[in-house]
C-alpha positions as a printed NumPy array, in Angstrom:
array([[ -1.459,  11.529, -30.277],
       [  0.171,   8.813, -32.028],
       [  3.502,   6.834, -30.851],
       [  5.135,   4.667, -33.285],
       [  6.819,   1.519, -31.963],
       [  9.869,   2.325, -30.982],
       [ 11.277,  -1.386, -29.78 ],
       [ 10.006,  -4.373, -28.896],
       [ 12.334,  -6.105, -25.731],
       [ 12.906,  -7.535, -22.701],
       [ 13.7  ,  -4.905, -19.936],
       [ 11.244,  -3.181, -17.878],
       [ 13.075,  -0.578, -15.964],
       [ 10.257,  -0.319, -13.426],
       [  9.629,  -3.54 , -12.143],
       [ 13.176,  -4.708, -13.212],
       [ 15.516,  -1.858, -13.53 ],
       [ 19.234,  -2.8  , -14.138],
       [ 18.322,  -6.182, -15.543],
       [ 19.34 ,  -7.155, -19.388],
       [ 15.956,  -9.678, -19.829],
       [ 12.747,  -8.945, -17.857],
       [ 10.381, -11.685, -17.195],
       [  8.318, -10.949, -20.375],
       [  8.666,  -9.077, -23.525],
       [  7.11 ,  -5.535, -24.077],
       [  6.28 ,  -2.911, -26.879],
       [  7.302,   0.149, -26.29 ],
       [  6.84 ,   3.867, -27.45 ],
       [  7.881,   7.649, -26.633],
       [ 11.861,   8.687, -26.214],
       [ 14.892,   6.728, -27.498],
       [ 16.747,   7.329, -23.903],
       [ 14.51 ,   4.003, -23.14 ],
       [ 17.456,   1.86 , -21.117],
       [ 17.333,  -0.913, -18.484],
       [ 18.075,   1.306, -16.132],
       [ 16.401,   4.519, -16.194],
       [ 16.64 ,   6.85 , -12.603],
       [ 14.328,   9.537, -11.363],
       [ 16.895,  11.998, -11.797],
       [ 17.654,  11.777, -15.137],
       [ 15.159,  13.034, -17.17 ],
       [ 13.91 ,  11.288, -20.815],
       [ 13.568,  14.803, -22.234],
       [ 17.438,  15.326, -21.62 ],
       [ 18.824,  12.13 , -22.731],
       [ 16.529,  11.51 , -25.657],
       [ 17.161,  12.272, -29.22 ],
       [ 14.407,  11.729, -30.52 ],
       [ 10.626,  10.611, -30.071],
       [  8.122,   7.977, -31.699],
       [  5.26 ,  10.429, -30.246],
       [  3.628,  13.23 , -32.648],
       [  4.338,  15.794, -30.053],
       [  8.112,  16.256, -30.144],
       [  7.759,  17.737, -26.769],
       [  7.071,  13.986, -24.945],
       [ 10.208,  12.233, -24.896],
       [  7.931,  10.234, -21.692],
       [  7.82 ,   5.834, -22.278],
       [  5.283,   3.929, -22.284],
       [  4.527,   0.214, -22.498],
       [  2.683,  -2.909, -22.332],
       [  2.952,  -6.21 , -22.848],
       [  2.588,  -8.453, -26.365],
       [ -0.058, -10.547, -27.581],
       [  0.415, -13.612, -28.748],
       [ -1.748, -16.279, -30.527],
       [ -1.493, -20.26 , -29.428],
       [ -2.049, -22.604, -32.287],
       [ -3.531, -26.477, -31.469],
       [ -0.128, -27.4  , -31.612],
       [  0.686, -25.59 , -29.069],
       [  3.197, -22.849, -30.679],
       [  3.233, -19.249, -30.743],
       [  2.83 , -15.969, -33.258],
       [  3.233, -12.503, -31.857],
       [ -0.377, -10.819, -32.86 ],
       [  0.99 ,  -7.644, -34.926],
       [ -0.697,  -4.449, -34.212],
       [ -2.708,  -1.801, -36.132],
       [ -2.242,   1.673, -36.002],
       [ -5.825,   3.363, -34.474],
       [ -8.404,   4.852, -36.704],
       [ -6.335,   8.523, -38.036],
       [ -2.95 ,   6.533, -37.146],
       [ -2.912,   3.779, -39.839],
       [  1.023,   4.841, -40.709],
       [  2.087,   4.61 , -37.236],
       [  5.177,   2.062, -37.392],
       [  3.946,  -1.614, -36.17 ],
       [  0.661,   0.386, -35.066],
       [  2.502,   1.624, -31.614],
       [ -0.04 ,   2.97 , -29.122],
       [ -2.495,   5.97 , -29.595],
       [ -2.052,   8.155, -26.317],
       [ -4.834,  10.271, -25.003],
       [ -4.343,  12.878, -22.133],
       [ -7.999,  13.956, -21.054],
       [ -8.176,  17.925, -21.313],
       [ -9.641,  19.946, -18.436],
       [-13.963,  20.383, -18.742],
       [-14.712,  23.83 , -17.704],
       [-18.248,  23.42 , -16.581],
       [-19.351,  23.737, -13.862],
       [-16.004,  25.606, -12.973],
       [-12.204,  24.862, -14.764],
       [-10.171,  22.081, -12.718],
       [ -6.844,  22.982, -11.713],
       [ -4.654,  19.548, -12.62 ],
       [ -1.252,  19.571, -12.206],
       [  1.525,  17.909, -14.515],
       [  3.905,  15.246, -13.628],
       [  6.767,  16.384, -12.021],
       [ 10.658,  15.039, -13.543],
       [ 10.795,  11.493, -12.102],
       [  7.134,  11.029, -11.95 ],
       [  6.385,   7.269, -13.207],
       [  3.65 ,   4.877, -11.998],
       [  1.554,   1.6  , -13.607],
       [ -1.584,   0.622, -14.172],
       [ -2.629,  -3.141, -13.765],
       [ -0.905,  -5.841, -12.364],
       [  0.474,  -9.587, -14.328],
       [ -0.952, -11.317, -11.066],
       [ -4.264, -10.342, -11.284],
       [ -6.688, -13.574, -12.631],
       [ -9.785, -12.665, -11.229],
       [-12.49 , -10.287, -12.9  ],
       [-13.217,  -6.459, -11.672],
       [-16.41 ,  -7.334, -10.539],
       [-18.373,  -7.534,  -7.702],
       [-21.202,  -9.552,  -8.5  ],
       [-19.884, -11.661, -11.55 ],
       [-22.485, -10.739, -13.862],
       [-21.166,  -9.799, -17.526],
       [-20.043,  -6.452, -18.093],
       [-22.437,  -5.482, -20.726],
       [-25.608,  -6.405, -18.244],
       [-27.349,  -3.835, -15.324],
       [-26.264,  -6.35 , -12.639],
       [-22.33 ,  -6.006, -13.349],
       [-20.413,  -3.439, -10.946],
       [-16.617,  -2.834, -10.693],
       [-14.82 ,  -3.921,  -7.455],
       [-12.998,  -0.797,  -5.642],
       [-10.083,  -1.851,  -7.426],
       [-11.138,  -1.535, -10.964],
       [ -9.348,   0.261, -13.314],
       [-11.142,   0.363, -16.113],
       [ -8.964,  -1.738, -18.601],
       [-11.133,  -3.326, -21.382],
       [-11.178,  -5.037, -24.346],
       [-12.939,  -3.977, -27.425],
       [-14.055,  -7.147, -30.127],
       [-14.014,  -4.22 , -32.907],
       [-17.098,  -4.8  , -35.526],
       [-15.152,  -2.36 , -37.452],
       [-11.95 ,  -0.455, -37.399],
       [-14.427,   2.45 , -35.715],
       [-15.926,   0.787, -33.443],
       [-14.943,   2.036, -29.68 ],
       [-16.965,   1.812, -26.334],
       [-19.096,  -0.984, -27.439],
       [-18.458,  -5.005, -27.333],
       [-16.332,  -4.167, -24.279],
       [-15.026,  -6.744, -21.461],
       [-12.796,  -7.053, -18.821],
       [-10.562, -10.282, -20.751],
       [ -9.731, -11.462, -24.08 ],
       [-13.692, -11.948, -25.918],
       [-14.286, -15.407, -26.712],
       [-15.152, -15.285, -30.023],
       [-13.527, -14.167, -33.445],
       [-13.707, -10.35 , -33.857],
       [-13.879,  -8.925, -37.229],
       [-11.94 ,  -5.995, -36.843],
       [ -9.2  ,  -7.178, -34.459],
       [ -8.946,  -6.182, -30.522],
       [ -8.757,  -3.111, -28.846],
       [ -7.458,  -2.778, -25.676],
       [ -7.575,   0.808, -23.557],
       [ -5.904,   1.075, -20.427],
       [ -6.592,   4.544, -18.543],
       [ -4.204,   5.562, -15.596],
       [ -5.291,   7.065, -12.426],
       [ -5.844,  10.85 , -12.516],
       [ -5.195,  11.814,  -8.83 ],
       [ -1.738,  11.676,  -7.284],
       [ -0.862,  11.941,  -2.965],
       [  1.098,  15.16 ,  -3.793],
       [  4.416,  14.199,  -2.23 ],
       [  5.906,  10.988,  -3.904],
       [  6.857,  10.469,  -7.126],
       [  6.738,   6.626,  -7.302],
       [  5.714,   3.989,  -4.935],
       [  7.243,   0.385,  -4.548],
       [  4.67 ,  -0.811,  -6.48 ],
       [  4.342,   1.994,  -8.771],
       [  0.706,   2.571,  -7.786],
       [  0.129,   3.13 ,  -4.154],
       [  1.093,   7.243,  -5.167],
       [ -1.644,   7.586,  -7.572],
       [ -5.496,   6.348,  -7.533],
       [ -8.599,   6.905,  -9.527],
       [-10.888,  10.114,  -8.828],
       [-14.005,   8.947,  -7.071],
       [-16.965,   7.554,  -8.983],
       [-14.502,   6.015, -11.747],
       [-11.652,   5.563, -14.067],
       [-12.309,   8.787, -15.61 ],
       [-14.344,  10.567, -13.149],
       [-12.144,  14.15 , -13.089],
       [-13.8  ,  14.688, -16.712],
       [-16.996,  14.573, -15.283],
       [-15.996,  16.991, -12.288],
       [-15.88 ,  13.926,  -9.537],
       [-13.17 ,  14.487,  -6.818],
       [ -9.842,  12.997,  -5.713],
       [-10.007,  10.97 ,  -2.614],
       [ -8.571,  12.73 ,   0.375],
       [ -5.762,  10.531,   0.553],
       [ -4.517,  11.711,  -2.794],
       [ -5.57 ,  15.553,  -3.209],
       [ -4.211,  16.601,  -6.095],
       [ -5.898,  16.053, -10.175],
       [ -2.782,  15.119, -12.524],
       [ -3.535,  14.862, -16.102],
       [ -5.223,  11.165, -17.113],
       [ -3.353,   9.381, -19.657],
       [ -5.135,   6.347, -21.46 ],
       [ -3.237,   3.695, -23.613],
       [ -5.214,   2.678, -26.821],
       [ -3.688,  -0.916, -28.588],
       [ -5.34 ,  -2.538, -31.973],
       [ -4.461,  -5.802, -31.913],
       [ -4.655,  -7.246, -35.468],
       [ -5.85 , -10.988, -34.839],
       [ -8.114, -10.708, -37.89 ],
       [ -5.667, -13.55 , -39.636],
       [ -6.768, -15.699, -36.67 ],
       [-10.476, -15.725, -36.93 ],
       [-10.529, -19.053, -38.538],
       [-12.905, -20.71 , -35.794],
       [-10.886, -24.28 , -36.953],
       [ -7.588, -22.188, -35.485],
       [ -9.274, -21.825, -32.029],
       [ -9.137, -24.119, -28.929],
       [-11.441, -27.327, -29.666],
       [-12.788, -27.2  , -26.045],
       [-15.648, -25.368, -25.222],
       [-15.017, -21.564, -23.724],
       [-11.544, -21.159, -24.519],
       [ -9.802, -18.422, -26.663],
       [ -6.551, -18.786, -28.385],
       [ -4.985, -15.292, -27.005],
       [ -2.418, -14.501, -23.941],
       [ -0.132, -11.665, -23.09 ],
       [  3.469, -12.504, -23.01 ],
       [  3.341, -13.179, -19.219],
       [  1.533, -16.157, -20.148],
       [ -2.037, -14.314, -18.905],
       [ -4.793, -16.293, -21.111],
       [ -7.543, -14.649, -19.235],
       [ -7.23 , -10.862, -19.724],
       [ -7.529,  -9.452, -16.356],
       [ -3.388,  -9.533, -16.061],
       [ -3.198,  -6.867, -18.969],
       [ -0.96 ,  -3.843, -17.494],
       [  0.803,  -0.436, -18.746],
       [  3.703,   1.424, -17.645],
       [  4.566,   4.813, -17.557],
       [  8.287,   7.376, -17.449],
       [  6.934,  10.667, -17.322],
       [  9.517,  12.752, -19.894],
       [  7.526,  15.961, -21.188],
       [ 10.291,  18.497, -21.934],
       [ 10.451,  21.286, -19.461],
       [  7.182,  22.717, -18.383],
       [  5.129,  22.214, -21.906],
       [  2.608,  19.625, -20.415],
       [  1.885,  22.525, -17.623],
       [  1.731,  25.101, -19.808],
       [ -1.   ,  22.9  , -21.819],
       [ -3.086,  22.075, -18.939],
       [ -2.921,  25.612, -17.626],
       [ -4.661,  27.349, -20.998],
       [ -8.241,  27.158, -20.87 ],
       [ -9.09 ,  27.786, -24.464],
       [ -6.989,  24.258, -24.623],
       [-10.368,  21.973, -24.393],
       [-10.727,  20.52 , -27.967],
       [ -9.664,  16.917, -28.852],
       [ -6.215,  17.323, -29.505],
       [ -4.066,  19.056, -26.61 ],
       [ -3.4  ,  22.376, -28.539],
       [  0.132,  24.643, -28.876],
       [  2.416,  21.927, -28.935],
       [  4.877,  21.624, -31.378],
       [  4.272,  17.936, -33.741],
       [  5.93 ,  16.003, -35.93 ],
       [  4.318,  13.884, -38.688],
       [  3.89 ,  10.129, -37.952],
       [  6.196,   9.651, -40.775],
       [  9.099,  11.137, -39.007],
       [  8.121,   9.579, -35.558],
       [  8.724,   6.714, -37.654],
       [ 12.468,   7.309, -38.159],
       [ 13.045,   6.806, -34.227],
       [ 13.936,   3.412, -33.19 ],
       [ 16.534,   1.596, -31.45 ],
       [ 17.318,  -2.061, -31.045],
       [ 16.562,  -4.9  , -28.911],
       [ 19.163,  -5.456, -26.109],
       [ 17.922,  -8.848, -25.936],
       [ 19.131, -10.853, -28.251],
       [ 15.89 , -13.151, -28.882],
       [ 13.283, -14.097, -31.404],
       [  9.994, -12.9  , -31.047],
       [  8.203, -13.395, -33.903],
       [  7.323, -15.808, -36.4  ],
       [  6.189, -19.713, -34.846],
       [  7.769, -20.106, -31.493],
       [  7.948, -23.022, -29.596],
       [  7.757, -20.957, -26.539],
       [  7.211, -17.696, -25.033],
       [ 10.225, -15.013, -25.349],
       [ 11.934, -15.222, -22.06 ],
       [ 10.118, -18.763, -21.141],
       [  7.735, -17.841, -19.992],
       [  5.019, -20.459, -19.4  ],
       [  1.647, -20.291, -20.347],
       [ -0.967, -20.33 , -17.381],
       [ -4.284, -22.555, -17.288],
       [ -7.407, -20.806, -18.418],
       [ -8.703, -21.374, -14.877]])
């Protein structure tokens, strides 16, 4: 499905709830209830009016971080976003949000939806060091995640198409014609008693043999039993204006790209997640069989054009486009190595 942008600010109420100005800016998409504060008990579904999503039963928020582009000067330009291939008219491109369907062969899964108060991350700001045990590049035979991958990549898009080729673990290091995509799946197997962690990820993990390994009919580790539904995040990032090889860093191996946490590397890039499906419609889905095509099927939508007409404002009062001098928020940016 598509979600329009629905704000672009400061406050994360995950990792910062209560607090007007988070360390780093976000986009984010889904239900207008989005707040600094957002509790477990208070559902999106009941304080939303309305939704950037095409389903106008998710009033559930996600979000990432921004790009940004460094010039030699040393200034900043938010890196705009494209709506993905079928979502062109999505407002400020927003994210296109998948939720894997159950595969019924050998035998149907039984997954089971988020619960009200569900929420959980993927990806951490602190990471700087690849998902990869033996260092080799990811496109080679030799390259193997680490037990903590989770399968966040970066696409250098050929074409607007192109998906699930050119792919890395960090920003590429060369111009890409078509702008970057980056797809963050979330874990797909939950512990069955907690609906959030302190770190927002301890409750959940990845089914065994990889990031999306209930498709394929792999299992949930013991420790966490139970298949939930896997959500993945899909961002185009339009640095197509920025391809002028005279705009990138003169020294050698060194991209002009960071996330507004100041990550020039990549591995940093994270999303969050406010689970806010209204009543039990994401059950329901998940619980109909004939429900295996490539759009998740019975669910009443809107048209991207009227997902379009949510929004709210910033509570930060901050610039975040056009040149900046520095990050929103100051943040500084960190050395390539």
């Amino acid at each position: 499905m598509s979600c329009s942008q629905l704000v672009r600010d400061r406050i994360d109420p995950l990792v910062s709830p209560g607090v007007l100005g988070s360390n780093h800016v976000h986009q984010i998409v889904g239900g207008n209830a989005f707040n600094t504060t957002m509790s477990p008990s208070s559902s999106p579904a009941t304080l939303s009016t309305c939704t950037t999503c095409t389903f106008t039963d998710d009033f559930s928020n996600y979000w990432t971080a921004i790009m940004y582009f460094q010039a030699r000067n040393g200034s900043y330009k938010r890196v705009k976003q494209l709506g993905s291939l079928f979502h062109e008219q999505a407002r400020e491109g927003g994210i296109t949000i998948y939720y894997f369907p159950q595969f019924i062969n050998p035998k149907p899964l039984t997954i089971k939806a988020f619960a009200p108060g569900f929420r959980m991350r993927v990806g951490h700001p602190d990471r700087t060091t690849p998902h990869n045990e033996t260092g080799a590049p990811r496109t080679t035979p030799d390259w193997k995640p680490t037990a903590l991958y989770d399968g966040i990549t970066y696409t250098c898009l050929e074409t607007e198409g192109t998906r699930y080729t050119n792919l890395t673990d960090s920003f590429p290091d060369h111009p890409c014609p078509a702008g970057i995509l980056t797809t963050l799946p979330f874990p797909s197997c939950w512990d069955g008693k907690n609906l959030d962690s302190d770190d927002h990820m301890s409750h959940v993990a990845f089914a065994e043999g990889g990031t999306v390994g209930y498709t394929r009919g792999n299992p949930c580790p013991a420790t966490h039993p139970v298949m939930i539904p896997q959500i993945m995040l899909e961002i185009r990032w339009d640095t197509a204006e920025f391809n002028d090889p005279d705009l990138w860093p003169e020294e050698p191996c060194r991209q002009p790209f960071l996330w507004s946490f100041g990550d020039r590397l990549g591995y940093g890039h994270h999303g969050d997640y406010i689970f806010g499906w209204r009543g039990d419609s994401l059950q329901r889905t998940f619980d109909s069989l004939s429900c295996s095509g490539d759009q998740i099927c019975g669910m009443p939508t809107q048209i991207i054009a009227k997902a379009n007409e949510c929004a709210i404002e910033p509570r930060v009062e901050e610039e975040v486009d056009g040149w900046l001098e520095t990050l929103p928020g100051g943040v500084v940016a960190r050395p390539w190595a």
